[in-house]
C-alpha positions as a Markdown table, in Angstrom:
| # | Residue | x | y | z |
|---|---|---|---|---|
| 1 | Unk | 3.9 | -4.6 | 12.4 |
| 2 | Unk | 3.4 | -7.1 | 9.4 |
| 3 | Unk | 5.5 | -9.7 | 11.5 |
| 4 | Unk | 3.0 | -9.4 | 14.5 |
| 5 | Unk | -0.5 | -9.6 | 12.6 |
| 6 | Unk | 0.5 | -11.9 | 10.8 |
| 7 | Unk | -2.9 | -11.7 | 8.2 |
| 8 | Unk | -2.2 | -14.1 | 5.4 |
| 9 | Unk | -2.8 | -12.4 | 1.8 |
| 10 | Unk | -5.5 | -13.3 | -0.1 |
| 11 | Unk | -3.1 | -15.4 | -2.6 |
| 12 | Unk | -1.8 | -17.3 | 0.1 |
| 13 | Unk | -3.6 | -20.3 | -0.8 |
| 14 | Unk | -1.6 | -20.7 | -4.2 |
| 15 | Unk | 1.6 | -19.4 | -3.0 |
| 16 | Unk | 1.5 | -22.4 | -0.3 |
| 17 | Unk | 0.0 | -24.6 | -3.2 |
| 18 | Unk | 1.4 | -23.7 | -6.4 |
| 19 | Unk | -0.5 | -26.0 | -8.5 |
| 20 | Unk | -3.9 | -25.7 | -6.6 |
| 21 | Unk | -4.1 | -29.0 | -5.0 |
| 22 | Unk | -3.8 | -28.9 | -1.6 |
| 23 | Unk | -1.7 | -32.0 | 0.3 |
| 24 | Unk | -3.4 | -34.7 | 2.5 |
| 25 | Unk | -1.5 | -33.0 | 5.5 |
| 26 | Unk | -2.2 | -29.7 | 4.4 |
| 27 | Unk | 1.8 | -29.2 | 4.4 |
| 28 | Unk | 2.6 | -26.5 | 2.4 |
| 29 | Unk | 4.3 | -27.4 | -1.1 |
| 30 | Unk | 5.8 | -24.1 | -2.6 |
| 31 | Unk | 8.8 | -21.6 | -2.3 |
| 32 | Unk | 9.1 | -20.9 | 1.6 |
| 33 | Unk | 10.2 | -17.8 | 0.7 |
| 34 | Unk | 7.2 | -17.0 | -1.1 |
| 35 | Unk | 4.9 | -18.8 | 1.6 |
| 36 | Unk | 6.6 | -16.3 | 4.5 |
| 37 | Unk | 5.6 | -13.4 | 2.7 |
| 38 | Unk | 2.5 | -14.2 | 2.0 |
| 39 | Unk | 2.3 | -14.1 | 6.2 |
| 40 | Unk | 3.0 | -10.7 | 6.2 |
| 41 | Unk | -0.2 | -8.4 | 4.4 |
| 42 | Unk | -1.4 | -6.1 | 7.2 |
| 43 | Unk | -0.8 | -3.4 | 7.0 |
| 44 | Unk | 0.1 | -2.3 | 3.3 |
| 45 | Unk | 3.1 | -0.1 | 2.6 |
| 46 | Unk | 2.7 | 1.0 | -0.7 |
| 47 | Unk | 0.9 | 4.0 | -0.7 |
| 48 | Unk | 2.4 | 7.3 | 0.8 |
| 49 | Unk | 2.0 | 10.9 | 0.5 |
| 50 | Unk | 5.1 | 12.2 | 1.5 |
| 51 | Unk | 6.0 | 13.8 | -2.0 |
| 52 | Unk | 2.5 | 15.2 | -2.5 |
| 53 | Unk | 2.9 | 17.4 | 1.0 |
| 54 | Unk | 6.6 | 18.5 | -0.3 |
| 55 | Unk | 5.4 | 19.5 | -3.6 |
| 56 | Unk | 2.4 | 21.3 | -2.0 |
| 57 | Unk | 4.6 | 22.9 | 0.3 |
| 58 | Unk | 7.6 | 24.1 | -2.7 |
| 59 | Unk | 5.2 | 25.0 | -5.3 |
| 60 | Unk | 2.7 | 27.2 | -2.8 |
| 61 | Unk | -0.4 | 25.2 | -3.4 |
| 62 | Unk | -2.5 | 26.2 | -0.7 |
| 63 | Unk | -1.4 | 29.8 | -0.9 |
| 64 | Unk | -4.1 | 33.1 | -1.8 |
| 65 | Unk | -2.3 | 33.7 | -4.5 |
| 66 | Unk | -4.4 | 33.6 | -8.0 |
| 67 | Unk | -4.1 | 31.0 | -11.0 |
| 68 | Unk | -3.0 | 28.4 | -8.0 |
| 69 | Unk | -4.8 | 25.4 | -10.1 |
| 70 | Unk | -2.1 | 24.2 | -11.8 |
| 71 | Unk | -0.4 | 23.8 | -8.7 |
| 72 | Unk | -3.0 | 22.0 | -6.8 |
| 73 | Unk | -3.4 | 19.7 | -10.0 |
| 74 | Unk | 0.6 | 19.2 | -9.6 |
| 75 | Unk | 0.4 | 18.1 | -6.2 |
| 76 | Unk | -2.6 | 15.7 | -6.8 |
| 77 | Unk | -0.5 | 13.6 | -9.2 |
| 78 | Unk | 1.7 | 11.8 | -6.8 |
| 79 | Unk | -1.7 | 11.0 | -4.6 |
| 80 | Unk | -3.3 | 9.6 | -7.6 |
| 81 | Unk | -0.1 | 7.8 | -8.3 |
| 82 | Unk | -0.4 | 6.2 | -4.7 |
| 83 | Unk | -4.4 | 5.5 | -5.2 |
| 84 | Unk | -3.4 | 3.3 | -8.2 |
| 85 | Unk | -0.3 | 1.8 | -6.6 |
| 86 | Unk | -3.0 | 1.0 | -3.7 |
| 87 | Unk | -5.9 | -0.1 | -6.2 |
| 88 | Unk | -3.7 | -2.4 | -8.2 |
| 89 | Unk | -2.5 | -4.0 | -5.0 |
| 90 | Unk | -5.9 | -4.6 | -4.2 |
| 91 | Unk | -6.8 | -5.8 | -7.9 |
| 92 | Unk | -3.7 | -8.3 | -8.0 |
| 93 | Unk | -4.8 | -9.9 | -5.1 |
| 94 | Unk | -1.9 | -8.9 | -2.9 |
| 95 | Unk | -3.8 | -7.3 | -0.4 |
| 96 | Unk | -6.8 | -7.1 | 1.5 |
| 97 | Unk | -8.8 | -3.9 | 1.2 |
| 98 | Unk | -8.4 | -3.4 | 4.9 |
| 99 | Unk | -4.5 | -3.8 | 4.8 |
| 100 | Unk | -4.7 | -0.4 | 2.0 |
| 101 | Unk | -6.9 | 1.6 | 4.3 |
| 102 | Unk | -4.6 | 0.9 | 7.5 |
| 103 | Unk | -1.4 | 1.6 | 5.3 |
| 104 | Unk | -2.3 | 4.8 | 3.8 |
| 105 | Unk | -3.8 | 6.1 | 6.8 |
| 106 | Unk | -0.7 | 5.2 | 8.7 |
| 107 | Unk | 1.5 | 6.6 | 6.0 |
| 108 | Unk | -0.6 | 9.6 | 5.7 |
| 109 | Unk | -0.5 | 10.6 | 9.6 |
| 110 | Unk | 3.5 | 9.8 | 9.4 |
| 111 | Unk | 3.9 | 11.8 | 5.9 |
| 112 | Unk | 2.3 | 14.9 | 8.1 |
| 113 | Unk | 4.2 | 14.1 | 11.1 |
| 114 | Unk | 7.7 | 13.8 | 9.1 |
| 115 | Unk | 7.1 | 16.9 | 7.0 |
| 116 | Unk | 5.5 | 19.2 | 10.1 |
C-alpha cells in the first residue's frame, strides 16, 4: 500500500536535501536510500492492537466477574504503548497525522479479524 500512495513524509524535504539547500535542478542530493523511504508514509504501520485483544482475551477482561480492573488496566497498557509509538511518529516528523489514523484503524480492524 505505501508503494502505491506514494505520500512523501513530512521530512522529505531534508532527507532529499540534507543540508537544507535545495539544487538549481531540484535533483535530489542525499542518501537514495533514505530519499525512497521517505516515498513511502501512508499508511503508518506502527501502531497495532493485536496484544491488547490477546491479553483481554487470557486474562478475562471483559468477563462479570468482580475486581476485573486490574485486568482492564493490564490490557490498556499495550494500547497506550501503541498511542505513544503513534504520537512520537507524529512528533518526529515521520508521519502525517492522517497516515496514524489510516494505520491504526487498519491494524485495528485486522487485529480483530486475526484474533476472531
Amino acid at each position: 500500500m505505501k508503494l502505491i500512495v506514494g505520500r512523501p513524509r513530512p521530512d522529505f524535504f531534508y532527507r532529499c536535501f540534507p543540508d537544507g539547500v535545495e539544487t538549481a535542478e531540484l535533483q535530489c542530493t542525499g542518501d537514495p536510500m533514505d530519499v525512497m523511504e521517505g516515498r513511502k508514509s501512508f499508511p503508518s504501520g506502527h501502531s497495532s492492537c493485536f496484544t491488547a485483544l490477546w491479553l483481554c482475551g487470557r486474562l478475562r477482561a471483559v468477563s462479570r466477574c468482580r475486581g476485573s480492573a486490574a485486568r482492564v488496566l493490564a490490557c490498556l497498557v499495550p494500547l497506550m504503548m501503541a498511542l505513544c509509538v503513534a504520537l512520537s511518529r507524529s512528533c518526529d516528523y515521520h508521519h502525517h497525522w492522517q497516515d496514524i489514523l489510516v494505520g491504526s484503524t487498519l491494524g485495528f480492524t485486522v487485529a480483530v479479524f486475526c484474533y476472531r
